[in-house]
Residue, then its C-alpha position, 0 to 999 in steps of 0.5 A: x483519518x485512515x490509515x492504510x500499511x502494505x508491505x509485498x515481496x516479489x516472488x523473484x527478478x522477472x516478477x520485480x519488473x512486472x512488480x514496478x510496472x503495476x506499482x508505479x503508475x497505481x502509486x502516482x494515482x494514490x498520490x493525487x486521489x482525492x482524500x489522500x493526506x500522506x503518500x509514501x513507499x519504502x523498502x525494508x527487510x526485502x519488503x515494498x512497503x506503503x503507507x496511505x492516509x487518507x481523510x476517511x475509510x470511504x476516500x481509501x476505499x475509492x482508491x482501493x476500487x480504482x481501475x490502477x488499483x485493481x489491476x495492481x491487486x488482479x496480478x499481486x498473486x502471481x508476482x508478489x506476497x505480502x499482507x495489509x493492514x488498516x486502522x483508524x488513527x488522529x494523526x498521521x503515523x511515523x513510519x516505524x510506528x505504522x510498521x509496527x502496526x504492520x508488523x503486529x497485525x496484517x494479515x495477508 
């Protein structure tokens, strides 16, 4: 399995509201790409974070070069920053492990 861990700040409120309009429909995406196993987002210490698992690298790597996902990506620069961080795994991490993960490894 894949894993895949992001974690974006918005740079302020204008650019939270072009944030979520990018965000919603790339995540309702990743939910029902093929591949995916495990599809969540959360808020933490003013961070978006989400947490992908996917069968392979190749299925996160479909997604990732998905039109939604692009276009999400294209913009990201101009309203957000943040860093991710991807790793093979046998099973499907818990949220604070994967954070940890995150935290310890990604790079923007």
């Amino acid at each position: 399995m894949y894993v895949s861990v992001t974690g974006l700040r918005t740079k302020n409120f204008y650019t939270s509201i072009r944030f979520w309009l990018l965000t919603i429909p790339a995540f309702r995406a990743a939910q029902k790409a093929n591949g995916i196993l495990f599809c969540e987002n959360r808020k933490k210490n003013g961070y978006h974070h989400t947490l992908t698992v996917w069968e392979s690298k190749k299925y996160m790597i479909a997604y990732f070069q998905s039109p939604l996902h692009t276009k999400a990506m294209r913009a990201f620069p101009s309203i957000a920053t943040g860093k991710v961080f991807g790793y093979e795994s046998k099973t499907i991490p818990p949220w604070d492990k994967a954070l940890k993960e995150w935290e310890l490894n990604a790079r923007g």
